[in-house]
Each structure stands twice: as structure tokens, then as C-alpha cells.
C-alpha positions in Angstrom: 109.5 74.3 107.3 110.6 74.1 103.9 109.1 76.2 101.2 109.9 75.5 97.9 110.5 78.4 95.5 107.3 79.1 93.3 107.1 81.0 90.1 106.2 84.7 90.0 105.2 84.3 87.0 101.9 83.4 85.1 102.5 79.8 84.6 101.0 76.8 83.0 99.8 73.7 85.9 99.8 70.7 84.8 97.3 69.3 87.0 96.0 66.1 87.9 93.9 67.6 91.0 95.8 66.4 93.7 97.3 67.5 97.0 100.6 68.7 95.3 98.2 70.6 92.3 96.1 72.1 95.1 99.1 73.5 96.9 100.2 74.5 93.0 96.9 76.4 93.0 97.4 78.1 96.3 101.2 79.1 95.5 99.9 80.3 91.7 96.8 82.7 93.3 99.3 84.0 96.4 102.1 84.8 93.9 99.8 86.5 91.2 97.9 88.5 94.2 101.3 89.9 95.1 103.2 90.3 91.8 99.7 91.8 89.7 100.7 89.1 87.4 97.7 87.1 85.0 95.8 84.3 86.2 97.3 80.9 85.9 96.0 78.5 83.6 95.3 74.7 84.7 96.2 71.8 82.3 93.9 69.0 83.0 96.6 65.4 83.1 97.4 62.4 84.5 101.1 60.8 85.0 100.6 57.6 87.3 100.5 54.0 86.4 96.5 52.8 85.9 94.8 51.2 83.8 91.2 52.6 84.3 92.1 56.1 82.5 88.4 56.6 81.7 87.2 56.7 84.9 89.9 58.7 86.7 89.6 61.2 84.2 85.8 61.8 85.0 87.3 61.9 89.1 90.2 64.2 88.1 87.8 66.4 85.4 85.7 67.9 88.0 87.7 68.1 91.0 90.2 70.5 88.4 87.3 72.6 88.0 86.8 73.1 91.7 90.4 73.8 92.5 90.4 76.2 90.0 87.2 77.7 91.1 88.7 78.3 94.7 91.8 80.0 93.4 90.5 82.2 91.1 92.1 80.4 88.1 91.5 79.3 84.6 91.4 76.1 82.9 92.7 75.3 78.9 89.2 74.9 76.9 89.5 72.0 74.9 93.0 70.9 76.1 94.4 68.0 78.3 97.6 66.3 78.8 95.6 62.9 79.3 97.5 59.3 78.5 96.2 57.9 75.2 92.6 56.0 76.2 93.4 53.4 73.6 94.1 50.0 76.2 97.0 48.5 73.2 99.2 51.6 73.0 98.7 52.7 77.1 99.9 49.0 77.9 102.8 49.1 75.5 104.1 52.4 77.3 106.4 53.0 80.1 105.4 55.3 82.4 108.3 57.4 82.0 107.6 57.2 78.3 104.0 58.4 79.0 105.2 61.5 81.0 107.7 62.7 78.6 105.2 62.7 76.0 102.8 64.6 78.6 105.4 66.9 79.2 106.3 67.9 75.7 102.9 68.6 74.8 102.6 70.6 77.6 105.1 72.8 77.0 103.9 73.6 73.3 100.5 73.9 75.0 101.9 77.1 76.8 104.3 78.4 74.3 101.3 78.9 71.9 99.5 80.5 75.2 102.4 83.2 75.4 103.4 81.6 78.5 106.9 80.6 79.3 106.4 79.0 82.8 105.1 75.4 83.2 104.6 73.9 86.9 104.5 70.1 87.3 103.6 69.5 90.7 104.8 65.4 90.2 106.1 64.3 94.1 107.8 60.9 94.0 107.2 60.2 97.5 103.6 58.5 97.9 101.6 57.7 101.1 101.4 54.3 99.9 104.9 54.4 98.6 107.4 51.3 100.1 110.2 52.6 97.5 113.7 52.6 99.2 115.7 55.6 99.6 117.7 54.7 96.8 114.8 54.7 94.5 113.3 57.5 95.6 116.1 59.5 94.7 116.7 58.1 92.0 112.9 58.9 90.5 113.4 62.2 91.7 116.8 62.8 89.2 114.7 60.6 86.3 112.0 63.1 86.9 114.0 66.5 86.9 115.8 65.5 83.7 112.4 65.0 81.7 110.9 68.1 82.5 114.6 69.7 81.9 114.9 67.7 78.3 110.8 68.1 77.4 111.5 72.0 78.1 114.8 72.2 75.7 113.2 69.9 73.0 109.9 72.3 73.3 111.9 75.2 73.0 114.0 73.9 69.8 111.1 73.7 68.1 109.4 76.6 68.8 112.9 78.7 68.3 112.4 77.7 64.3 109.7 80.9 64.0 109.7 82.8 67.1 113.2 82.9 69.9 110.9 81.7 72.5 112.2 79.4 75.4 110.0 77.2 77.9 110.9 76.2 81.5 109.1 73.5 83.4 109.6 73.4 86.8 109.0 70.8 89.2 108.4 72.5 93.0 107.6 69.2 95.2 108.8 66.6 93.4 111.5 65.7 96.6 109.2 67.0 99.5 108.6 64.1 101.8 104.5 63.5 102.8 105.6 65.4 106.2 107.2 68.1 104.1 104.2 67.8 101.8 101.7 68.1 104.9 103.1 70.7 106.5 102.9 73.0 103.3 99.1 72.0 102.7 98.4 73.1 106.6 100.4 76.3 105.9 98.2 77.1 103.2 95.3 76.1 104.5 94.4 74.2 101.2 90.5 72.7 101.0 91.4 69.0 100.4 87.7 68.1 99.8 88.0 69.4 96.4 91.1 66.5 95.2 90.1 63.8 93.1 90.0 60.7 95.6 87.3 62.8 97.7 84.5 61.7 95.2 86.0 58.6 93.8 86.6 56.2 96.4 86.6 53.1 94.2 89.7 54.0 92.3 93.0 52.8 92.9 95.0 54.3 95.5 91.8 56.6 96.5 90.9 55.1 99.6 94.5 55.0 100.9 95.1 58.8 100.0 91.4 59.6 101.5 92.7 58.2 105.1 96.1 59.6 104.6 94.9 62.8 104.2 92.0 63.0 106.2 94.1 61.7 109.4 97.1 63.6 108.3 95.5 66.9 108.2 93.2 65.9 111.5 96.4 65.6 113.5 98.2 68.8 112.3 94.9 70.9 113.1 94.9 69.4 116.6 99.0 70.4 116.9 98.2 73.6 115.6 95.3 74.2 118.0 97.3 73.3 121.2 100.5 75.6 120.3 98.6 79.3 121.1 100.9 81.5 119.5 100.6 79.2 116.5 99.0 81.2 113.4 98.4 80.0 109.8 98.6 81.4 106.5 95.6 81.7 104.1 
């Protein structure tokens, strides 16, 4: 199984209480259990296409909270990497457009936290994703160079009164939803506390609910009919 190299570190998460920020949480509290470090901070965000930002930020609000809670983590007071509510400007942006921004403001989020690690836990591949190859791959370079870029431009500016740099690092953004699976059942990751759980009405909810649900159901039953099989908590 592929595990994808986390940060020993204390790091920011940008998180948008997902499968991919749970299994960020999980990685975070392991890695700071065995490295003594500080306990990772969670950045409240969203980086999908919608158009109903209101209410998946009240789905993606508390399900943030219990992620943290399970982990041991913290959460920014008062901070978010949220797209702009205003309907005008959210329309007139690009997604890609909408992420950068996101990712630049993370960045100077942490830099003024002391921390110099930022995780964004973005995965191109969806379960309801029909994308080709092609495009896949190609969103996963798009995505790589505007975390690498955000990080640089971040750092520039905050290299004009202190020669600190920033890194954000993007752990799952090629996994497949196999690769992605098999990582959530290694961990043993609650998925009752992501954002789709309680909010069934949203787009894309009900799809990643069933995915999920049936996903996980059919890896527990492998798991159970391999003895010598163990799992990692």
C-alpha cells in the first residue's frame, strides 16, 4: 500500500473536513505522538466548485470541530480560508483562481503562527469524478505548482522583516479513491465525523455518503476474512 510521506513537523491543515483532511488529522496526531512535536492547527476552507458557500460552510464548520476533537488538535480562532460569500465576485472566479488566493492566505496565516509547514490535503481524483486520465494528471501538476508558487510568493513577503520560508505540501493530491481507501482503513479514520455525514442535501453529499459507506463496508469485510490481517490505529 502506498503511504505518502507526512510532515514531522507541526504543520498548518487546511481543512475542508473531508476524507483526505481526516486522514490529514490521523497522520498530524501519529507524527506529533512520535516526534513530541506541538499540536497541529486546523484551518477551516473550502476549494471545490459550489455555489451554496453558506450552507456548506455550516456542514464543513462543525464536522472540523469533531475531527479536531478526535485527534487531539487545534483549530485557528477567528480564521478561515473560506471563498468570498459575495454570489458577484464567487461567480466571476475560477476555481483555480479561488484556490490560489486560498492558498496564499494560508500560508501567511501560518507564518504569523511561527509555523513553517502547511498541509493541503486537495485529491483530484473524486468518486464522482468521470475526468480522463489526461486531465487528471494534468490537475494534479496545476495543483502542485500553486501550492509550490503560493508558498514562494508567501515567503517573499514575509522575507522583507523576518528570513522566514513556508512550504505547503500536498500528500494525496495523486492517490486514487482505492489508494485513498486503503489509507482511511489503515488508519482506522471515524468517517462519521466528515461533512457529507450530516448534510445530505448538498451537492455531491449523497454520492460521497454511499461511496464511502460501501467503500469502507467492503474493506472491513476483506479485512475480517484475511486472519493474520491487523490494522493500525
Amino acid at each position: 500500500m502506498i503511504v505518502p510521506r507526512f510532515t514531522q513537523e507541526q504543520c498548518v491543515i487546511i481543512s475542508d473536513s473531508s476524507v483526505e483532511s481526516l486522514v490529514a488529522c490521523a497522520m498530524a496526531s501519529e507524527q506529533q505522538q512520535l516526534s513530541a512535536t506541538q499540536a497541529s492547527i486546523l484551518l477551516p476552507a473550502w476549494w471545490e466548485c459550489t455555489q451554496e458557500i453558506d450552507l456548506m460552510i455550516s456542514a464543513v464548520d462543525p464536522a472540523i470541530v469533531r475531527q479536531a476533537s478526535v485527534y487531539g488538535l487545534d483549530i485557528f480562532p477567528n480564521e478561515s480560508v473560506y471563498p468570498p460569500e459575495d454570489t458577484q465576485t464567487l461567480d466571476a472566479s475560477s476555481i483555480g483562481s479561488l484556490q490560489s488566493r486560498m492558498l496564499l492566505q494560508a500560508a501567511q496565516i501560518a507564518l504569523k503562527a511561527g509555523i513553517r509547514k502547511v498541509v493541503w490535503p486537495i485529491r483530484v481524483m473524486r468518486p464522482e469524478s468521470q475526468q480522463s486520465i489526461e486531465e487528471l494528471v494534468d490537475q494534479v501538476g496545476y495543483a502542485i505548482d500553486r501550492a509550490i508558487l503560493a508558498s514562494r510568493l508567501a515567503s517573499i513577503d514575509a522575507n522583507e522583516t523576518t528570513a522566514v520560508e513556508v512550504i505547503i505540501e500536498t500528500p494525496f493530491v495523486d492517490l486514487t479513491n482505492q489508494q485513498m481507501l486503503d489509507l482511511a482503513t489503515d488508519l482506522a479514520i471515524p468517517l462519521e465525523t466528515c461533512w457529507w455525514q450530516g448534510a445530505r442535501t448538498l451537492p455531491n453529499a449523497q454520492e460521497r455518503l454511499s461511496y464511502w459507506s460501501k467503500a469502507s463496508t467492503q474493506s472491513s469485510a476483506l479485512i475480517e476474512s484475511k486472519p493474520n490481517a491487523q490494522t493500525r490505529v
